[in-house]
C-alpha positions as CSV (number, residue, x, y, z in Angstrom):
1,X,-9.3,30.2,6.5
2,X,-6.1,29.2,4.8
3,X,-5.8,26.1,3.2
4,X,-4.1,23.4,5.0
5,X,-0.2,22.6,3.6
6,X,-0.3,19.1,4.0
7,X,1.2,16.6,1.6
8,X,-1.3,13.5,0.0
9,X,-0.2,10.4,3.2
10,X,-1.3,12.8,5.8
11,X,-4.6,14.1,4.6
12,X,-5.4,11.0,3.6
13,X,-5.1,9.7,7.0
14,X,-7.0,12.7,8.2
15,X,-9.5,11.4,6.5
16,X,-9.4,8.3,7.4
17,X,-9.9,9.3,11.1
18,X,-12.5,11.3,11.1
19,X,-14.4,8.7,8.3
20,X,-13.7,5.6,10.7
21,X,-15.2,7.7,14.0
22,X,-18.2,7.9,11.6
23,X,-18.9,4.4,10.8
24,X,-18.1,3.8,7.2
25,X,-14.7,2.0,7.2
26,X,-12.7,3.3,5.3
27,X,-9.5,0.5,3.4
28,X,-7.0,1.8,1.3
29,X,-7.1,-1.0,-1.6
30,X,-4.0,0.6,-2.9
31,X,-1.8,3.5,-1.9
32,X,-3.7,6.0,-4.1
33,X,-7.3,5.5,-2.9
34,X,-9.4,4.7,0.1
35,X,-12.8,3.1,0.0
36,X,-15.5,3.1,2.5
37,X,-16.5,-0.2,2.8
38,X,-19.9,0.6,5.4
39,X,-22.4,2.6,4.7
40,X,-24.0,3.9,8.2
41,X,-27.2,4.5,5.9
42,X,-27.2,1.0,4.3
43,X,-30.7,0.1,5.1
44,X,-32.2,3.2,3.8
45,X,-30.6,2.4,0.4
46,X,-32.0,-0.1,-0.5
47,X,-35.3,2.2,-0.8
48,X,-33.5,4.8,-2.6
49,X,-30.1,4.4,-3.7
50,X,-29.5,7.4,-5.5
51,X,-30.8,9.4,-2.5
52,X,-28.4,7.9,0.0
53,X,-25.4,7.5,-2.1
54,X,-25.7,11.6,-3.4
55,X,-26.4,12.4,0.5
56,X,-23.2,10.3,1.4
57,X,-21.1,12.0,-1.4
58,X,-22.3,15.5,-0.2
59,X,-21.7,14.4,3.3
60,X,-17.8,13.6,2.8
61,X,-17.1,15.6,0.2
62,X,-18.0,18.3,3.2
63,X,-15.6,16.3,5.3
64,X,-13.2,16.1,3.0
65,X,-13.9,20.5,2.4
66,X,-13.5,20.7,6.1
67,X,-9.8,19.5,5.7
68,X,-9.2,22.9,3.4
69,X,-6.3,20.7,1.2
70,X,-6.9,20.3,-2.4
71,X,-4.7,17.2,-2.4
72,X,-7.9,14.5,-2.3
73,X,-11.4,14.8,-3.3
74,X,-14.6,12.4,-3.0
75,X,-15.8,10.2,-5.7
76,X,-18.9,8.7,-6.3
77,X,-18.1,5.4,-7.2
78,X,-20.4,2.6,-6.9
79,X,-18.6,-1.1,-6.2
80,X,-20.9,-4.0,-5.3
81,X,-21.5,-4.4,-1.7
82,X,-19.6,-1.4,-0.5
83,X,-20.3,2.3,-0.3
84,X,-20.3,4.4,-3.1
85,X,-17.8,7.2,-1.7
86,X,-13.9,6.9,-2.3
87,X,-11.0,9.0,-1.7
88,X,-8.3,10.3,-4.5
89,X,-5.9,12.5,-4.9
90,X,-7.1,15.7,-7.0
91,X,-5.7,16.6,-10.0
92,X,-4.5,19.9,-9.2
93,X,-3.4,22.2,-12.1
């Protein structure tokens, strides 16, 4: 499948769409990035953060795959209280 020619604003709201229908409410705290604020796995993490948080990264970075753009990729990137996933744009050589 060819990759999709779509500039950074509308994958990113791509994105967001299919990451809000999946419970994990995504914000963009700037114009650059989007966070997920809720993980739908929160209570298993507690038990076994590392578990969860490299099972959410696989999970939308597959999402974010799906898209077939090179303009964002997901980041594990733990903030207190929130999920460890957010959105960036690549840096595409």
């Amino acid at each position: 499948m060819p990759l999709l020619k779509m500039d950074g604003p509308a994958v990113f709201k791509l994105a967001v769409g299919v990451l809000e229908e999946n419970s994990f409410e995504p914000v963009r705290p700037d114009s650059e990035r989007v966070r997920l604020r809720s993980c739908p796995f929160h209570p298993l993490a507690d038990g076994a953060r590392d578990l969860v948080c490299g099972m959410n990264h696989a999970l939308v970075t597959g999402i974010v795959d799906g898209l077939r753009t090179p303009a964002i990729e997901a980041v594990l990137d733990p903030e207190g209280g929130e999920c460890c996933i957010e959105l960036r744009p690549r840096d595409v050589p």
